[in-house]
BALOBA-1460 file (C-alpha; in Angstrom, 3 decimals):
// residues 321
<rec num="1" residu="x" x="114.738" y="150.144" z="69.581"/>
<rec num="2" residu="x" x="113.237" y="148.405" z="72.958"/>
<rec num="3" residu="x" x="111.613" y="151.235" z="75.148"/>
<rec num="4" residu="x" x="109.976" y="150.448" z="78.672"/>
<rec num="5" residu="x" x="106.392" y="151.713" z="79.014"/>
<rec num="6" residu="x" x="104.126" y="153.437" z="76.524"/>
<rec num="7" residu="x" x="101.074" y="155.334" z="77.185"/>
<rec num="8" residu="x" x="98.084" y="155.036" z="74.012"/>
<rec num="9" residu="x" x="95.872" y="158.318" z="74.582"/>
<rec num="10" residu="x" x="92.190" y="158.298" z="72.602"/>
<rec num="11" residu="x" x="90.070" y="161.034" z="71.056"/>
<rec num="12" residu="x" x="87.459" y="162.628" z="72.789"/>
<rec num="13" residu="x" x="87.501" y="165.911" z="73.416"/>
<rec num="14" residu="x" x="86.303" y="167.516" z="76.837"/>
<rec num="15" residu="x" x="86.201" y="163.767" z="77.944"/>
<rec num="16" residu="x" x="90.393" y="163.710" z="77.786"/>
<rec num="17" residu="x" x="89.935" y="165.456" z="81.393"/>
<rec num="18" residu="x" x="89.932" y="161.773" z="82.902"/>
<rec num="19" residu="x" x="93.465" y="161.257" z="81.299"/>
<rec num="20" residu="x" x="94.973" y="164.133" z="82.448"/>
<rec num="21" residu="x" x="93.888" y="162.485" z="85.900"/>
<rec num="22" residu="x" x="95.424" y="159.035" z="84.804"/>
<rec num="23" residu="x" x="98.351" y="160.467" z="84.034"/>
<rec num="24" residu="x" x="98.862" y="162.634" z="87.293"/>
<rec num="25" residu="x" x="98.420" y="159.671" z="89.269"/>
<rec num="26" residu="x" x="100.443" y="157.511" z="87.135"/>
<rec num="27" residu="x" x="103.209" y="159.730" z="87.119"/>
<rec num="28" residu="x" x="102.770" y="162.512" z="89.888"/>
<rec num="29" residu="x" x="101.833" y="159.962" z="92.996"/>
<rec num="30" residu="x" x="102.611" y="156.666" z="91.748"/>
<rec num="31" residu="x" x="106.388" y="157.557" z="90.067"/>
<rec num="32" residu="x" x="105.215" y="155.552" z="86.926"/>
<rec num="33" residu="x" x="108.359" y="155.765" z="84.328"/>
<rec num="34" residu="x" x="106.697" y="156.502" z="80.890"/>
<rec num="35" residu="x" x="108.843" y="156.329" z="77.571"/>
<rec num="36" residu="x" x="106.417" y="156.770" z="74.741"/>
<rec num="37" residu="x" x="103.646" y="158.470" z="74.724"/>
<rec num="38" residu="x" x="100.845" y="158.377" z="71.356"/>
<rec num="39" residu="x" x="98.257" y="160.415" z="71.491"/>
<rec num="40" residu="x" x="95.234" y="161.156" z="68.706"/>
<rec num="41" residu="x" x="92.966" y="164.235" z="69.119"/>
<rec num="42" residu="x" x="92.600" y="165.355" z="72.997"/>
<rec num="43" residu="x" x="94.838" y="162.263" z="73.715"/>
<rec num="44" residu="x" x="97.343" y="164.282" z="71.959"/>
<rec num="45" residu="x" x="97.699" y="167.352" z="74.288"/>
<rec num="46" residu="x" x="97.876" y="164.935" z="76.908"/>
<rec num="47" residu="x" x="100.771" y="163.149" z="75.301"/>
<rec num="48" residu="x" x="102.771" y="166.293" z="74.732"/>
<rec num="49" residu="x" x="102.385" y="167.003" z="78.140"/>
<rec num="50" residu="x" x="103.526" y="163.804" z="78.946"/>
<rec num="51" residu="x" x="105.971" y="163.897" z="76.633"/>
<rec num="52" residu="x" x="107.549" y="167.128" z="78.056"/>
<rec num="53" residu="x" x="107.607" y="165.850" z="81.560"/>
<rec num="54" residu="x" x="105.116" y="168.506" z="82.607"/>
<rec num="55" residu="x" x="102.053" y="167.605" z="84.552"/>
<rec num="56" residu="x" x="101.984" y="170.546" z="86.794"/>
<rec num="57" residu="x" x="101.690" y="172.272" z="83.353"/>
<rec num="58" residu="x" x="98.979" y="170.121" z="82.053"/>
<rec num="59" residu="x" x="97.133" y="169.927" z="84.939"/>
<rec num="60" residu="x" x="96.710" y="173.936" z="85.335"/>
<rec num="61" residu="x" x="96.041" y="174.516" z="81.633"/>
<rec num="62" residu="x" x="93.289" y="171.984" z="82.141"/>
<rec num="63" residu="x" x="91.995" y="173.071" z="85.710"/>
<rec num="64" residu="x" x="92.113" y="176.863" z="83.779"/>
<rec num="65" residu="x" x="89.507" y="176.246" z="81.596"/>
<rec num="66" residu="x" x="86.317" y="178.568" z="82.626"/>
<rec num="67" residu="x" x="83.736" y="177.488" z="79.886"/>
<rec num="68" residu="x" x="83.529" y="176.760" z="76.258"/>
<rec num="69" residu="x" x="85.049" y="179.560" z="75.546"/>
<rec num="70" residu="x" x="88.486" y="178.604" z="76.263"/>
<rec num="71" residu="x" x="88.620" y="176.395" z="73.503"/>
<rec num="72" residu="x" x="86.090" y="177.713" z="70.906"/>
<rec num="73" residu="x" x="83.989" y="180.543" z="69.298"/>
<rec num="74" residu="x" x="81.306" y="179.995" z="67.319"/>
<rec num="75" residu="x" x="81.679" y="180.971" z="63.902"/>
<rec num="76" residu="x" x="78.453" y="183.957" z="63.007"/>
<rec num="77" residu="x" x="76.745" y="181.988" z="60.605"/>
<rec num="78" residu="x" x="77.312" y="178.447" z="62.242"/>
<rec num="79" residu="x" x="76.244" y="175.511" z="60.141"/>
<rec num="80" residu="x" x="75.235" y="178.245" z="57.380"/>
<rec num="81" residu="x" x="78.553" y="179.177" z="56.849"/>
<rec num="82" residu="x" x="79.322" y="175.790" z="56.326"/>
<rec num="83" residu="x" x="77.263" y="175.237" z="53.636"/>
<rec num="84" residu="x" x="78.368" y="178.396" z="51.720"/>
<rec num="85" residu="x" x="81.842" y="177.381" z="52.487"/>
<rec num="86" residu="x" x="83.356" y="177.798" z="55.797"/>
<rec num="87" residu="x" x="86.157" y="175.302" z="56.610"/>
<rec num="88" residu="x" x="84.182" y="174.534" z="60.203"/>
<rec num="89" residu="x" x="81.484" y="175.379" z="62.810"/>
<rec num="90" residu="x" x="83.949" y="176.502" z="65.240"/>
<rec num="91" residu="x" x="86.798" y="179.409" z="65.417"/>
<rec num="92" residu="x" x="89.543" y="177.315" z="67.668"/>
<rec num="93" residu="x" x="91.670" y="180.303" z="67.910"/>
<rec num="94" residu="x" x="91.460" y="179.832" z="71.718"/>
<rec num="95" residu="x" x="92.545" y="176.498" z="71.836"/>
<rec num="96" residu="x" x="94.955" y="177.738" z="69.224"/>
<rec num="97" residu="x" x="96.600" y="179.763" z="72.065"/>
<rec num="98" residu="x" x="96.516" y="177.882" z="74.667"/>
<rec num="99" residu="x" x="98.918" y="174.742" z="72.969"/>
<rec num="100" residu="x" x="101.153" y="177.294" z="72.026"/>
<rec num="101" residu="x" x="101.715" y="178.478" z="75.554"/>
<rec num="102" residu="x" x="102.140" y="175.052" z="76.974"/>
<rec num="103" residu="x" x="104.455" y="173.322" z="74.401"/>
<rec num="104" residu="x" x="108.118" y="174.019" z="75.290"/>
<rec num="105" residu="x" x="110.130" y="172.084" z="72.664"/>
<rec num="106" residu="x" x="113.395" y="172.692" z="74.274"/>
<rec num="107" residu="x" x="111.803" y="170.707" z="77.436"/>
<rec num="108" residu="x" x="110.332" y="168.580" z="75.439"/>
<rec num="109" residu="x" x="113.757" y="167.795" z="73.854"/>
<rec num="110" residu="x" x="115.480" y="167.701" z="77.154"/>
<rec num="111" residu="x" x="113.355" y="164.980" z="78.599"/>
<rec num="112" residu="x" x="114.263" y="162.168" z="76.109"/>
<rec num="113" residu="x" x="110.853" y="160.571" z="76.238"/>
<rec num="114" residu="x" x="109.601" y="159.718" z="72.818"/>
<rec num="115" residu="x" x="105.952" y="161.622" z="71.412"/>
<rec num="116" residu="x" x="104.113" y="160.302" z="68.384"/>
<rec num="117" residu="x" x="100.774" y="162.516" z="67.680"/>
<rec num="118" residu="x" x="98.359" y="160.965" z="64.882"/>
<rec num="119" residu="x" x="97.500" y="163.538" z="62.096"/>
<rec num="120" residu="x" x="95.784" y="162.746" z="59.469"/>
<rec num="121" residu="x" x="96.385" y="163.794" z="55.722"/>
<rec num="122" residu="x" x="92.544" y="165.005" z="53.671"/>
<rec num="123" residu="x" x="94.857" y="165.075" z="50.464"/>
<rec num="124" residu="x" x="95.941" y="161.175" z="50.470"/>
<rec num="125" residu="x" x="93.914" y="160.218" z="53.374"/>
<rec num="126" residu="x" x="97.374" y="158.749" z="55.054"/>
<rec num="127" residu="x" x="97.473" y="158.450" z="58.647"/>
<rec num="128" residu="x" x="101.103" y="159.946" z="59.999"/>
<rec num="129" residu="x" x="102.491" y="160.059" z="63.298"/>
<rec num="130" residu="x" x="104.376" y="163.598" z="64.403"/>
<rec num="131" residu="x" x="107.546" y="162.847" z="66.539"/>
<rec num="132" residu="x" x="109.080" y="165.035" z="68.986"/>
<rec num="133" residu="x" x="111.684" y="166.722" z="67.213"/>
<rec num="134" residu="x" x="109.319" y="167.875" z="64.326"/>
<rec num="135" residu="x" x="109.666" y="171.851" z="63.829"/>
<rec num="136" residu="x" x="106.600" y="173.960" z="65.227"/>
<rec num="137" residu="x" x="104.830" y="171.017" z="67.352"/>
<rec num="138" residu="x" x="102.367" y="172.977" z="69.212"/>
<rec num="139" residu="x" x="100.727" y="173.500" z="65.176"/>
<rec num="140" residu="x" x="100.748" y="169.602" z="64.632"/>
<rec num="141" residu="x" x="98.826" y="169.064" z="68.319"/>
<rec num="142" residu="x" x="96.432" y="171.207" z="67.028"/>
<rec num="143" residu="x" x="96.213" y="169.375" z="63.584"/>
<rec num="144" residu="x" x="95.775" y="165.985" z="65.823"/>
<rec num="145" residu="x" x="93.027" y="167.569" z="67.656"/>
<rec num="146" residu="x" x="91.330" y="169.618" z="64.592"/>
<rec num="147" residu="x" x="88.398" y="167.504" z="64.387"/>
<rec num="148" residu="x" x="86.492" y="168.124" z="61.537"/>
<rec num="149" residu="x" x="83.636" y="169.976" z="60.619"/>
<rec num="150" residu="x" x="83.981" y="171.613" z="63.907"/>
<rec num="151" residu="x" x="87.345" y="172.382" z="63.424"/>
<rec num="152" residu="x" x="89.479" y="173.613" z="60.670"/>
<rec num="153" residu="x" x="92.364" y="171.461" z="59.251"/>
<rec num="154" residu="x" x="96.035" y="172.411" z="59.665"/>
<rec num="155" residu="x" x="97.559" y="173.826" z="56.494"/>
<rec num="156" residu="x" x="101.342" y="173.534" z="55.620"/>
<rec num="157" residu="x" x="102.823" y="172.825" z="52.306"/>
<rec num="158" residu="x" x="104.653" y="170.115" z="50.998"/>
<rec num="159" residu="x" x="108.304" y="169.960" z="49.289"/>
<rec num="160" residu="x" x="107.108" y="171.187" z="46.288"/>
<rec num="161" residu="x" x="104.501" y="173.546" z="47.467"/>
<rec num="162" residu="x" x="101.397" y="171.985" z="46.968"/>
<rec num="163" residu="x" x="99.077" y="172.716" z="49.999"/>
<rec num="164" residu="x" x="98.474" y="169.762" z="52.620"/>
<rec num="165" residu="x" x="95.295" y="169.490" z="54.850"/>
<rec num="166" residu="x" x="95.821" y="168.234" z="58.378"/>
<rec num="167" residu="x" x="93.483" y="166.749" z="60.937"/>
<rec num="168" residu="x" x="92.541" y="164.772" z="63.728"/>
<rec num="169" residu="x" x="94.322" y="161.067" z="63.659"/>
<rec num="170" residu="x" x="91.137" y="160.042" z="65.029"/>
<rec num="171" residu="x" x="89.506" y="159.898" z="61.503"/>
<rec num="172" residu="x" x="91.264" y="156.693" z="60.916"/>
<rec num="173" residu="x" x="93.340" y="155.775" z="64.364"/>
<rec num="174" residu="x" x="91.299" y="156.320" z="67.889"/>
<rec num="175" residu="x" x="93.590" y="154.573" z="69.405"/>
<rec num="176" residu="x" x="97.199" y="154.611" z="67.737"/>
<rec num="177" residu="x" x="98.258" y="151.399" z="68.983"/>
<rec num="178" residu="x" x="100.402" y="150.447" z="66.292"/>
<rec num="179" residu="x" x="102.504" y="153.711" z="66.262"/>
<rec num="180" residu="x" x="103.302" y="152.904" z="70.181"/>
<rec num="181" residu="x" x="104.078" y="149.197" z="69.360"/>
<rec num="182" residu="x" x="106.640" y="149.881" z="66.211"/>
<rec num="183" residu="x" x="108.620" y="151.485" z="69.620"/>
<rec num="184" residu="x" x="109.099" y="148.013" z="70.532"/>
<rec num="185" residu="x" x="107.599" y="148.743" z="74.552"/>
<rec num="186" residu="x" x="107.819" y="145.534" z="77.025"/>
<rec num="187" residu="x" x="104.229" y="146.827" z="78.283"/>
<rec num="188" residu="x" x="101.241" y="149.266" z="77.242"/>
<rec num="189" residu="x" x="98.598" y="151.517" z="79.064"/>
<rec num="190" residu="x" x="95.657" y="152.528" z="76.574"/>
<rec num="191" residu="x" x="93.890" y="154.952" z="78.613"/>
<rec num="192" residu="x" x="90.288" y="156.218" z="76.690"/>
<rec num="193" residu="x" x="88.250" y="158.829" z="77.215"/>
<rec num="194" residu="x" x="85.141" y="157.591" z="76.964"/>
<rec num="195" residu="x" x="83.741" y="154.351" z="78.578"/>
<rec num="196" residu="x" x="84.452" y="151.161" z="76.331"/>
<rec num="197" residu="x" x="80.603" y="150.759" z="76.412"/>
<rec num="198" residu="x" x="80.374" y="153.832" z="75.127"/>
<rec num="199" residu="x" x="77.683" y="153.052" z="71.526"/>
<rec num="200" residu="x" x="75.239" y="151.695" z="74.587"/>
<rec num="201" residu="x" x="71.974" y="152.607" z="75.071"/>
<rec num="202" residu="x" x="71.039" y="156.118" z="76.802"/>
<rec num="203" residu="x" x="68.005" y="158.301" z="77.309"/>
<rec num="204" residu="x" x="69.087" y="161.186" z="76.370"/>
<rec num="205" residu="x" x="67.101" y="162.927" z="73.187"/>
<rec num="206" residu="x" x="69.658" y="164.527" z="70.091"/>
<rec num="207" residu="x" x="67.601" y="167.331" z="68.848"/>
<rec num="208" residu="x" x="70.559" y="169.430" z="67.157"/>
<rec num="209" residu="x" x="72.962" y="168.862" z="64.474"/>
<rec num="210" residu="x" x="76.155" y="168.875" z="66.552"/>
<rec num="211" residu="x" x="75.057" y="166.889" z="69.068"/>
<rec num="212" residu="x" x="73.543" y="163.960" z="66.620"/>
<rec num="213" residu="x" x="76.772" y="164.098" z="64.676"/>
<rec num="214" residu="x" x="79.047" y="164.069" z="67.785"/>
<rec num="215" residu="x" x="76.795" y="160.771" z="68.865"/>
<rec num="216" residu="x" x="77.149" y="159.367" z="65.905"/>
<rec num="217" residu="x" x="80.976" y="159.508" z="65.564"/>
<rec num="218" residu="x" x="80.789" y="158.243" z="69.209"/>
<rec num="219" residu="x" x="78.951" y="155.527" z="68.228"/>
<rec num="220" residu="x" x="81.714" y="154.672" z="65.149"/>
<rec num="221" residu="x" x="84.390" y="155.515" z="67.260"/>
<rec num="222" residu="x" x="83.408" y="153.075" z="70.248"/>
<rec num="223" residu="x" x="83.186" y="150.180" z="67.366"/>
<rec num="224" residu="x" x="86.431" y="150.822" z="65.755"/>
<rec num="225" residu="x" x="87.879" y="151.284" z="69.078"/>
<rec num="226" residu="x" x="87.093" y="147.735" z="70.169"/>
<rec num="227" residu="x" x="88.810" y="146.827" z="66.841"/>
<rec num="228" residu="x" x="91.365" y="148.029" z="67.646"/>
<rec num="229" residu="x" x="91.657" y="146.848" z="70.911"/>
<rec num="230" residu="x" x="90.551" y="143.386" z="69.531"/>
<rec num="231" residu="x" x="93.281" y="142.887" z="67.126"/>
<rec num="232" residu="x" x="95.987" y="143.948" z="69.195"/>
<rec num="233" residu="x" x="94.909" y="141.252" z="72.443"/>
<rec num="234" residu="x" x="94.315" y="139.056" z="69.337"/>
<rec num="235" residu="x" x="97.616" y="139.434" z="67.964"/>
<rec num="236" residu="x" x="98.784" y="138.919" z="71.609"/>
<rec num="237" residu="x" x="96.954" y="135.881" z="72.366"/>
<rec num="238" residu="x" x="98.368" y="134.255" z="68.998"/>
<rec num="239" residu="x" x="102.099" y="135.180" z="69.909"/>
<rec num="240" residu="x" x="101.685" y="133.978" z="73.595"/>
<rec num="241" residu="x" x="100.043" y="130.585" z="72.304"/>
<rec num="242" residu="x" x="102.879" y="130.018" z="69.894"/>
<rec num="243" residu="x" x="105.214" y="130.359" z="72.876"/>
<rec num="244" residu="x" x="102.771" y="127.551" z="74.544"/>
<rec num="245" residu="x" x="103.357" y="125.272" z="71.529"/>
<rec num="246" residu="x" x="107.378" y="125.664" z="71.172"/>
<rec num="247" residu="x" x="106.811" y="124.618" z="74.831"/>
<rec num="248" residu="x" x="104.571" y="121.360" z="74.472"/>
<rec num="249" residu="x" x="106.827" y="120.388" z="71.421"/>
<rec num="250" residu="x" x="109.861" y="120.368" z="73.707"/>
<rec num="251" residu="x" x="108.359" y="118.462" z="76.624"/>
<rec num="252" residu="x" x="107.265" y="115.952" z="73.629"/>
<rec num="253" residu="x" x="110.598" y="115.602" z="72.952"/>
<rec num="254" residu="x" x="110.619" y="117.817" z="69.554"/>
<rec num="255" residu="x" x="113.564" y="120.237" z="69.455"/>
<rec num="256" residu="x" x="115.670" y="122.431" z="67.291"/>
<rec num="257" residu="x" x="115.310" y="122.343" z="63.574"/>
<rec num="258" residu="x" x="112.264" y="120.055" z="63.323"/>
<rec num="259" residu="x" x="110.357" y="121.843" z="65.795"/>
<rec num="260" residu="x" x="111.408" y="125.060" z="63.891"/>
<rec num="261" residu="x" x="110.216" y="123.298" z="60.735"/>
<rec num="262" residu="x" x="106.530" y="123.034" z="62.345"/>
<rec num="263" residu="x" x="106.628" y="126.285" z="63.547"/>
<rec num="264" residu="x" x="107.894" y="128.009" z="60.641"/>
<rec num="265" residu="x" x="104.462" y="129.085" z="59.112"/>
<rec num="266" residu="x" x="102.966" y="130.302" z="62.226"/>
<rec num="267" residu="x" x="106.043" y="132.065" z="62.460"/>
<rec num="268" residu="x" x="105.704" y="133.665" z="58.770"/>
<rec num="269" residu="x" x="102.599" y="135.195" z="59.933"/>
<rec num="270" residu="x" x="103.664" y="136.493" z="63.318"/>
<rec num="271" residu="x" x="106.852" y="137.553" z="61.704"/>
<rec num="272" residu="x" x="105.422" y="141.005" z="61.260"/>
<rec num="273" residu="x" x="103.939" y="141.544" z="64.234"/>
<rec num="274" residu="x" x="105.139" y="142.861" z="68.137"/>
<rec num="275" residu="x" x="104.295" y="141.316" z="71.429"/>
<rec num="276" residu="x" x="103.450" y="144.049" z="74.507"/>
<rec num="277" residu="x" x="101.166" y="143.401" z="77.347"/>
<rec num="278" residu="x" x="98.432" y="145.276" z="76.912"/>
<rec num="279" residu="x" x="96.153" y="146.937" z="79.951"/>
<rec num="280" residu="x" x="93.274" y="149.543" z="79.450"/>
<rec num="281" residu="x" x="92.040" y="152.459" z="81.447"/>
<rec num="282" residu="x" x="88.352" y="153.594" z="80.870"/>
<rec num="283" residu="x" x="85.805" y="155.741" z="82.699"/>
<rec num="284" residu="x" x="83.184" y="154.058" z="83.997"/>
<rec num="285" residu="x" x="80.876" y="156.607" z="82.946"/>
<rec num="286" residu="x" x="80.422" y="159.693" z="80.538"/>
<rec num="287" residu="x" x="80.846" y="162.840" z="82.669"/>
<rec num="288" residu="x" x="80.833" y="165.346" z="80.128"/>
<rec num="289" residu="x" x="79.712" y="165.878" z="76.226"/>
<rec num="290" residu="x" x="82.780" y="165.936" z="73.783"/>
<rec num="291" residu="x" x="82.374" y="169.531" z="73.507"/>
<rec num="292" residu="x" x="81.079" y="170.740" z="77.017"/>
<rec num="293" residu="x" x="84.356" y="171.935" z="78.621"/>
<rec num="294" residu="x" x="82.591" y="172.529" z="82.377"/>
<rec num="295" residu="x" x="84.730" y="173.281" z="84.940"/>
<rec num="296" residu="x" x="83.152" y="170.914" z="87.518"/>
<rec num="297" residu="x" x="82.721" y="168.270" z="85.139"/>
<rec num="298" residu="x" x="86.686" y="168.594" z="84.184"/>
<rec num="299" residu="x" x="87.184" y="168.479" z="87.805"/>
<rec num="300" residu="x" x="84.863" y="165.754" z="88.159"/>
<rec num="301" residu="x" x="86.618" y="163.708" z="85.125"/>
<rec num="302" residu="x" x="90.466" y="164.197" z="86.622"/>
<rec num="303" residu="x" x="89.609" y="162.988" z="90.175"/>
<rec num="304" residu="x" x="87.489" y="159.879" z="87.746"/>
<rec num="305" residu="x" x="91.266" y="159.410" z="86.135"/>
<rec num="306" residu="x" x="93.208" y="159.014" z="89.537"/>
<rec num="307" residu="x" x="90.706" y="156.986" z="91.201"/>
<rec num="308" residu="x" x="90.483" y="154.495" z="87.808"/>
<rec num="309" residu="x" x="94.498" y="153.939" z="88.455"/>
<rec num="310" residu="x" x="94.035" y="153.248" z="92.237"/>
<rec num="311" residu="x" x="91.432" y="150.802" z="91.486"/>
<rec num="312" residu="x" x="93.565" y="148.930" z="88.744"/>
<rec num="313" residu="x" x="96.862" y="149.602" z="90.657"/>
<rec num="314" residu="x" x="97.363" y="145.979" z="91.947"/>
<rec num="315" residu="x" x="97.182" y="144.778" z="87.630"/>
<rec num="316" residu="x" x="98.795" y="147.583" z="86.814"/>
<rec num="317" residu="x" x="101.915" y="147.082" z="89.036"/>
<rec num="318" residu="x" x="101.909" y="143.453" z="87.709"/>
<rec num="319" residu="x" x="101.819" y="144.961" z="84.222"/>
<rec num="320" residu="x" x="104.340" y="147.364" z="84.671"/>
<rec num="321" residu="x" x="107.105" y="145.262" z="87.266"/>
């Protein structure tokens, strides 16, 4: 299948305010046409509403958001209960709610755009990707955003009946790039929610448990990010060059089956692979904590979104045609 644009949405929690703000100006002011949309953890909620042709939607369940609250409850005995056996630190019953009011799967049917959430499987470990059409999708966006410990996993059962755990893709895809590209796109955005730079040095002292364990997975997520990232402008760069060579070849006069006979074990290894431009969106700065869900900092991170795309609109445009 050969789709137009995809859209690559990162974990990060409260951060995922500045793609909400991509989006909106992507789609809402700029008329962007977007045809696949992959989304791990927040990225995910974004996606759906993406996905379902909804900003107005997304936007207000965002902008609604009065406080932690909202989203989570701690659980009584906090990182006790955890040790005597609590699935998670948090109750996400709010959060819970609030996807199931905003997905709409017969809009999200009607709008023919494809969605592909990252969940990820604590029985095999498998990463999977949730499509549009898969029954009760508001409980899978949860599972892609069920972070654990701090959330609890998803739990559905299999064909047989054995009981499945579901969480956030982010424990093994931050940024699902290879679920977008097996769509075949001619171009894609990867918008983050946290600053590429994001492992760098800060001031700041960690003097709980949460908030050294949410740096630390920041600080693995930034470096398997920029693998990510990496591979796939490596993978570009190789495809692009062998286009370079078939070129030089001809102009030296080498065509047709013996320049197909030189090329043939590049070709081998690239067989496997899929070319798409690639362009990333970033904030330039942390705004908020992964958990802090501040009104004025969500504010602050969707107007950080917009003004992001207007500042990359003239490569953008290029990117997109």
């Amino acid at each position: 299948m050969a789709a137009g644009i995809a859209v690559v949405l990162s974990g990060g929690g409260a951060k995922g305010a500045f793609q909400v703000g991509v989006l909106d100006e992507l789609i809402s002011a700029r008329k962007v046409a977007i045809d696949i949309f992959a989304g791990v953890s927040t990225g995910a909620i974004q996606a759906l509403g993406g996905a379902q042709d909804d900003m107005p939607g997304l936007l207000d369940a965002w902008l609604g958001l009065r406080g932690n609250e909202d989203v989570y409850r701690p659980k009584p005995l906090g990182i006790i209960g955890g040790l005597l056996g609590a699935s998670s630190l948090y109750d996400p019953a709010p959060i819970r709610a609030r996807i199931r009011r905003f997905a709409d799967p017969a809009k999200l049917a009607a709008t023919g755009k494809k969605l592909l959430l990252g969940v990820v499987n604590l029985q095999s470990g498998a990463f999977r990707s949730i499509h549009e059409n898969t029954p009760n999708i508001a409980d899978w966006v949860y599972a892609s955003s069920a972070q654990p410990p701090f959330f609890p996993p998803l739990t559905t059962r299999d064909a047989a009946g054995a009981q499945e755990q579901w969480v956030d893709g982010g424990v093994r895809n931050v940024t699902p790039l290879s679920a977008a590209l097996d769509w075949n796109p001619r171009a894609v955005i990867v918008v983050m929610a946290s600053p590429l730079a994001a492992a760098a040095p800060v001031t700041r002292q960690y003097d709980s448990l949460v908030s050294i364990a949410l740096r630390s997975v920041g600080i693995l997520t930034s470096e398997v990010v920029a693998n990510d990232i990496g591979q796939a402008a490596l993978i570009n760069a190789l495809i692009a060059a062998r286009g370079k060579q078939a070129a030089a070849l001809a102009k030296s006069g080498i065509t047709g089956t013996a320049a197909a006979a030189i090329l043939a074990p590049l070709d081998a290894q690239l067989s496997t692979y899929r070319f798409a431009p690639i362009h990333i969106i970033a904030p330039a700065a942390e705004i908020s904590d992964t958990l802090e869900f501040d009104p004025a900092k969500i504010r602050a991170g969707i107007a950080a979104g917009r003004k992001a795309v207007a500042d990359d609109w003239p490569a953008l445009s290029a990117l997109i045609g």
